[in-house]
C-alpha positions as CSV (number, residue, x, y, z in Angstrom):
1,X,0.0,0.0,0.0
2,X,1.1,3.4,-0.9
3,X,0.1,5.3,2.5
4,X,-0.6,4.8,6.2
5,X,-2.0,6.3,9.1
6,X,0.0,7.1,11.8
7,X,-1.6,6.6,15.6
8,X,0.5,9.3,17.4
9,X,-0.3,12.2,15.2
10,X,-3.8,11.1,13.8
11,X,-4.1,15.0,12.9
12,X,-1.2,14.2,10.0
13,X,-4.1,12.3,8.1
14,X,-2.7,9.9,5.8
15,X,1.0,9.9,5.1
16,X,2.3,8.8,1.7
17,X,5.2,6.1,1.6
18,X,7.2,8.2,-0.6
19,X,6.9,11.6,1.4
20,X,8.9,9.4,4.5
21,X,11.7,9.6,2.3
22,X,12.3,13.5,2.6
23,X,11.3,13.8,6.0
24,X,13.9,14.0,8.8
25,X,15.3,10.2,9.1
26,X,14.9,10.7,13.3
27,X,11.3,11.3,13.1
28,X,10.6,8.8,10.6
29,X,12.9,6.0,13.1
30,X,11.0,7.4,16.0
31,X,7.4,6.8,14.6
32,X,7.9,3.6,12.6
33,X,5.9,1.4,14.8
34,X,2.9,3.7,15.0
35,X,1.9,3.4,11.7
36,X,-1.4,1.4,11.0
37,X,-3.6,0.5,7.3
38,X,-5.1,3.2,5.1
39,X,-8.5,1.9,5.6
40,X,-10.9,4.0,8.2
41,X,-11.6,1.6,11.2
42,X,-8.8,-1.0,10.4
43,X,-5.8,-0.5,12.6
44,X,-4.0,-3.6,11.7
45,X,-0.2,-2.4,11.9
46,X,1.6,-1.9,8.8
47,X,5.7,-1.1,8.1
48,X,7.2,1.2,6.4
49,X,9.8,-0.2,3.2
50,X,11.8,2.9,2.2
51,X,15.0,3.3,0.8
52,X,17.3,5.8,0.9
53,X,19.1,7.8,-1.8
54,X,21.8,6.1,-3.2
55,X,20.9,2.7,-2.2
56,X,16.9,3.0,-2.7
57,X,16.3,-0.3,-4.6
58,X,12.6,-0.1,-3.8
59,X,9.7,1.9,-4.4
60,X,8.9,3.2,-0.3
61,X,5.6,1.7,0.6
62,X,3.8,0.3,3.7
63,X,4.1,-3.9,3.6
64,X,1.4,-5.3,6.8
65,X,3.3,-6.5,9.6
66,X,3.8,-10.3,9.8
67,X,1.2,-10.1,13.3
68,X,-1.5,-7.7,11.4
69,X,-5.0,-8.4,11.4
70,X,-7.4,-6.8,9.2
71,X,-10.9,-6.2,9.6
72,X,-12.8,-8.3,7.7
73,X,-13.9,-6.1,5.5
74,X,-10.7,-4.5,5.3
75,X,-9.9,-4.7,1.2
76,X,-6.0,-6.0,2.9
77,X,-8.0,-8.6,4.7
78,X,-7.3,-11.2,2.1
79,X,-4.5,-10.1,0.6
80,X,-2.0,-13.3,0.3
81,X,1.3,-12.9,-0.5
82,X,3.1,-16.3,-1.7
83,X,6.8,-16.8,-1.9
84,X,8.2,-17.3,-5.2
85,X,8.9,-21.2,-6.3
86,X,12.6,-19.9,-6.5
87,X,12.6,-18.6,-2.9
88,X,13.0,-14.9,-4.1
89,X,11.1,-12.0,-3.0
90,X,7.1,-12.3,-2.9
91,X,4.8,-10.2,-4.8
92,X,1.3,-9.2,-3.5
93,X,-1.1,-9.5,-6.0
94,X,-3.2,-5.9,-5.7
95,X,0.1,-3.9,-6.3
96,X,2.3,-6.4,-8.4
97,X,5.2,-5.3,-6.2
98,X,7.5,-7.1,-4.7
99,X,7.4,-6.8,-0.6
């Protein structure tokens, strides 16, 4: 997913993945377990994936945590993402992106 909510400044709105990587690097460390999914009323908890100029070999985006739990009707509550047969990065199937 492209943007998050965050719980400790729920006046911010929704913050998009790719804003994270202009922002000061010590907020963004300091706040990167309060963020939570896009969608109003699910608050399964979501990570940020960003990169960093000159290494950034990702698009930033928001991958669920390993633990989340979506409401069901959540559209991330069925989201699966399967491994690859070769054991190489998995891709979820609404974005096409690799996690």
């Amino acid at each position: 997913m492209d943007t998050a909510r965050i719980t400790v400044k729920p006046e911010l709105g929704l913050i998009m993945a790719e804003d994270l990587v202009n922002l000061n690097r010590d907020w963004v460390d300091s706040v990167r377990t309060h963020f939570v999914c896009e969608t109003d009323g699910c608050d399964a908890r979501v990570v940020a994936v960003i990169g960093r100029p000159p290494l950034q070999r990702r698009t930033p985006h928001f991958r669920s945590h390993p633990d989340a739990v979506h409401e069901p009707e959540c559209p991330y509550a069925d989201v699966v993402v399967e491994a690859t047969g070769n054991g190489g990065d998995p891709e979820n199937p609404l974005t096409g992106r690799h996690s």
